[in-house]
N, C-alpha and C positions, 0 to 999 in steps of 0.2 A: 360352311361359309363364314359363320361368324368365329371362327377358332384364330384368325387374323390381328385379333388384339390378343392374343395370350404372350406370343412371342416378347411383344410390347411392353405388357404389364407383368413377364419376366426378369425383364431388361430393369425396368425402373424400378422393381422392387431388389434388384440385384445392386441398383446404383448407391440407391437408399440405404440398404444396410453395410453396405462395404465400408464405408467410413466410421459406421458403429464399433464393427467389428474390430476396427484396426486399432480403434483408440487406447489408448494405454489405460490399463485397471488403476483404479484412484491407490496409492500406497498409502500405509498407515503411518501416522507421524509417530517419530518417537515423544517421550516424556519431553524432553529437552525443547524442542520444535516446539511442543505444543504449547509451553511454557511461553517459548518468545512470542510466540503467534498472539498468546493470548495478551500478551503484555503490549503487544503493538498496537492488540483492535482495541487494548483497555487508554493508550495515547489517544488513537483515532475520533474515542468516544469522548475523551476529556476535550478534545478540540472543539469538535461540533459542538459541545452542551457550553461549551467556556466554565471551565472550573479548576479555578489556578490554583487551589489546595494539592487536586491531585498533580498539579505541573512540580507544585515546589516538591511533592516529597518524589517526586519519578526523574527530575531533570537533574542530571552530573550537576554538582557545583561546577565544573567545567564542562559544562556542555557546550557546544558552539553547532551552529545549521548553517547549510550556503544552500539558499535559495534558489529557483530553477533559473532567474538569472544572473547569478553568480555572487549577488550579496550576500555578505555573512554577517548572522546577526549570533547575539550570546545570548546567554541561559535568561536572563532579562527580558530582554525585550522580545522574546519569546513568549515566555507567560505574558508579558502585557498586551501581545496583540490577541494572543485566542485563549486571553480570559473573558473576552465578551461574546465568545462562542459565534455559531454560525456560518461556520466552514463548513461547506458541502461539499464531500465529496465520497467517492464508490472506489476502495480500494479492492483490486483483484489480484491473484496471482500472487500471493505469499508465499517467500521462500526461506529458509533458515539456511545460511549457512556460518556453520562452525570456526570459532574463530582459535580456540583453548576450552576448557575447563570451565571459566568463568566469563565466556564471553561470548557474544555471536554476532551477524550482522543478519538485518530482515530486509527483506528486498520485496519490492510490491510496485505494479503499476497503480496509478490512478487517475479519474477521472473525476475534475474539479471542475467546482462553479463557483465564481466569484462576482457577485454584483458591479457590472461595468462605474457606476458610480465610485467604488472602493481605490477602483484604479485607473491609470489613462489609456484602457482597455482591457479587454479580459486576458489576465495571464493566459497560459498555453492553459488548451484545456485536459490534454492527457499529457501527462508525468511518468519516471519511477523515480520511486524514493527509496534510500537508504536510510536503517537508522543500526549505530552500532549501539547494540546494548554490552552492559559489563554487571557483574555480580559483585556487588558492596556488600558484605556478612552477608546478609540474607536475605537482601533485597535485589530484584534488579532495575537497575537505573537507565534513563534513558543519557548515552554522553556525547553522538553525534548524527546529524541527520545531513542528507544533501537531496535534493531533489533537484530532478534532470527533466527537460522539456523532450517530448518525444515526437510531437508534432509540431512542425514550426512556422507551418503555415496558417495554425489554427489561429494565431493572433487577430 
């Protein structure tokens, strides 16, 4: 009599794991990957904290950004704005792709929060952002970024 929930609780534990299963195995990054990866969350981290030491020796003498709504600012007024830190935001979804030898571009969604006082509302609050990095001798530089609105109703 009671064998009537088994069928059930076959059913859903079949539903449940079916999309475990299907997931794709996490790959291992190469050297190179891991390299820009870490060079982007080490940008990410200069932002949030505001420390424009690490902006000046990371940012291209010609670095240039276009913002998620289309303004472009330079290597300048870049460090001036997130040298007072306090940019929050939850980058996901890091990608490397290969640009040359000495070059790549990192690609990443994120999800920002900007205190509505800073602006005449909250930018979008989910992004992705590019940023092309390049290999200077032995360093690598950060030399352009664009970030794209991806919800645009989030205004």
């Amino acid at each position: 009599m009671k064998l009537w929930y088994l069928p059930v609780f076959l059913l859903y534990i079949a539903v449940a794991v079916a999309p475990a299963a299907q997931a794709p195995a996490p790959r291992n990054l190469s050297p190179f990957e891991q390299t820009l990866i870490a060079a982007e969350n080490s940008f990410i981290s200069a932002a949030k904290k505001g420390d424009p030491e690490f902006l000046k020796r990371t940012l291209a003498d010609d670095y240039d950004s276009i913002s998620f709504d289309g303004q472009e600012y330079g290597r300048q007024e870049v460090i001036d704005q997130l040298s007072f830190g306090g940019v929050e935001l939850q980058a996901y979804n890091m990608k490397v792709v290969p640009a040359g030898e000495n070059s790549a571009i990192v690609t990443y969604d994120v999800i920002l929060h900007v205190p509505e006082v800073e602006d005449q509302g909250p930018p979008p609050r989910y992004q992705h952002w590019s940023s092309v990095w390049v290999k200077q001798g032995d360093q690598w530089k950060l030399k352009f970024q664009q970030a794209t609105a991806t919800h645009w109703g989030d205004w």
